[in-house]
C-alpha positions in Angstrom: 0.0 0.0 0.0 2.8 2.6 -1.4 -0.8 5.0 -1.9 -0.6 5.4 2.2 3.0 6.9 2.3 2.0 9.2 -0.4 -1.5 10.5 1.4 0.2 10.4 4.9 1.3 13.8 4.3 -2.1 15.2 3.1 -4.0 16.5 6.3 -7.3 14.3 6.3 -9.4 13.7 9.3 -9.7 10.7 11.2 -13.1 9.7 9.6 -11.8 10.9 6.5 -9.3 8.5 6.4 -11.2 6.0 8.1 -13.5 5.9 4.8 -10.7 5.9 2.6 -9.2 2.6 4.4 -12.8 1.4 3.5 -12.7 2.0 0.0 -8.7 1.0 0.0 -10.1 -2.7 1.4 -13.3 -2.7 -0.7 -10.6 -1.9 -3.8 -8.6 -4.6 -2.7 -11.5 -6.9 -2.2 -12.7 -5.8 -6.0 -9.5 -6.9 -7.3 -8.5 -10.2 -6.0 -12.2 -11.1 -7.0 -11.0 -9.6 -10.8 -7.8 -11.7 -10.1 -10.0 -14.6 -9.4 -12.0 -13.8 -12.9 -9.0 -13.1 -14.6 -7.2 -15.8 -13.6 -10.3 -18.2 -14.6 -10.3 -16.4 -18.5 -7.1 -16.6 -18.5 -7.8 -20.8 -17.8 -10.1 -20.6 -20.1 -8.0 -18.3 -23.0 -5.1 -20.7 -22.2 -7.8 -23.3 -23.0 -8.5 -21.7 -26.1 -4.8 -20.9 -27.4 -4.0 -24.6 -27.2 -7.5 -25.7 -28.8 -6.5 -23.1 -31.6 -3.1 -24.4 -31.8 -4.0 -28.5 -32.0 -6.4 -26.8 -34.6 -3.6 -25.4 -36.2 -1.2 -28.1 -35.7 -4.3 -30.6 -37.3 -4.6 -28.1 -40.8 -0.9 -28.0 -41.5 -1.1 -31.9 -41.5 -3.9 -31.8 -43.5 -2.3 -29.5 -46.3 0.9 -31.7 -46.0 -1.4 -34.7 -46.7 -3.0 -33.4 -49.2 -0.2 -31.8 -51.1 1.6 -35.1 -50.6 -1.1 -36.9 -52.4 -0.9 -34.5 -54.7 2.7 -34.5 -55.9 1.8 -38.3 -55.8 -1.0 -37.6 -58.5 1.2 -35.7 -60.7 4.3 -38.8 -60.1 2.2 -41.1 -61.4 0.6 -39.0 -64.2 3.9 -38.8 -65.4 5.3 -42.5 -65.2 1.8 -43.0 -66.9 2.5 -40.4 -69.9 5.8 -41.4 -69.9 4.6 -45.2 -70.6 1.8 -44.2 -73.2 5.1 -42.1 -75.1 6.9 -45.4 -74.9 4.3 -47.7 -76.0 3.5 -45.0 -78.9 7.3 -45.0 -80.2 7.2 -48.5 -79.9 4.5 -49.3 -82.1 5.7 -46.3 -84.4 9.1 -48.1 -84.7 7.5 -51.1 -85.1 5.4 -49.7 -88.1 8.0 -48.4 -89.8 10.3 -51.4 -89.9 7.4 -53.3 -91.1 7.0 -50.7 -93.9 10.9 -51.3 -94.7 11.1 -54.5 -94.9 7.9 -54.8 -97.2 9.6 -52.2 -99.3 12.4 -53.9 -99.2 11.0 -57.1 -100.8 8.9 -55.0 -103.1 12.0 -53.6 -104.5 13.6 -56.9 -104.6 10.4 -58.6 -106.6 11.4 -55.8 -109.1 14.6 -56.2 -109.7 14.1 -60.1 -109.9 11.4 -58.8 -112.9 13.7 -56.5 -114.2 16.1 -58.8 -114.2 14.3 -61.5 -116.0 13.0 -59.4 -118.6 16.3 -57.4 -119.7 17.9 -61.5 -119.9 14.9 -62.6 -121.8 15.5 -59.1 -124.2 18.7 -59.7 -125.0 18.1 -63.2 -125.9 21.3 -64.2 -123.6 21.3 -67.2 -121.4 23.9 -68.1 -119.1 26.9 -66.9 -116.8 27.8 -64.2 -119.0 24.5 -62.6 -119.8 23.4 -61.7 -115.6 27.1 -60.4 -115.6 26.1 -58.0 -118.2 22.4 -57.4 -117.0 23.9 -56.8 -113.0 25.9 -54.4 -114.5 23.4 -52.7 -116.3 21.2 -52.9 -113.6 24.0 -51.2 -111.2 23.6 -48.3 -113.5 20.2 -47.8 -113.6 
């Protein structure tokens, strides 16, 4: 009570300060009951900051689940594209040997035709008459 030192010096008289006493212990009275209420919202605010945190606490995880489920997604959208660009070039490879080697024997069919048509021209049978016609044929 540092407020008596200070009023000590005022002059007051005795019923005077009798009342303020009064009021100093009704004050005092007043304000352990605020403590008390303060103390109990403070409980209760304490309470409240630690339900706020776990809530807290439980929406982070939530957003690292669901961010981990989402990179996931995306992982296997691309092992899933990457297989669908495999399985494409592979079939387009594929395709295109196939399409070689049926040029391949087209071409040879006409050179076999050629062949026997340029030997049957020149009326030449024998060794030395597909000499003469490979040659020929070389050139073409």
């Amino acid at each position: 009570m540092s407020h008596m030192k200070k009023f000590q010096g005022i002059p007051m008289s005795k019923s005077m300060r009798d009342l303020c006493k009064e009021e100093d212990y009704a004050f005092l009275g007043m304000s352990e009951k605020m403590t008390n209420v303060a103390a109990e919202r403070a409980g209760d605010s304490l309470d409240d900051w630690r339900d706020k945190k776990e809530e807290r606490v439980r929406r982070r995880l939530e957003r690292e689940q669901l961010e981990k489920e989402r990179l996931q997604q995306i992982e296997e959208s691309k092992k899933e594209k990457e297989q669908q660009w495999r399985t494409r070039a592979e079939k387009m490879t594929s395709s295109q040997e196939k399409a070689l080697q049926d040029r391949l024997a087209r071409l040879r069919r006409f050179r076999e035709f050629q062949r026997k048509v340029l030997i049957e021209e020149s009326g030449m049978e024998g060794g030395g008459a597909s000499l003469a016609v490979n040659q020929l044929l070389t050139r073409m």
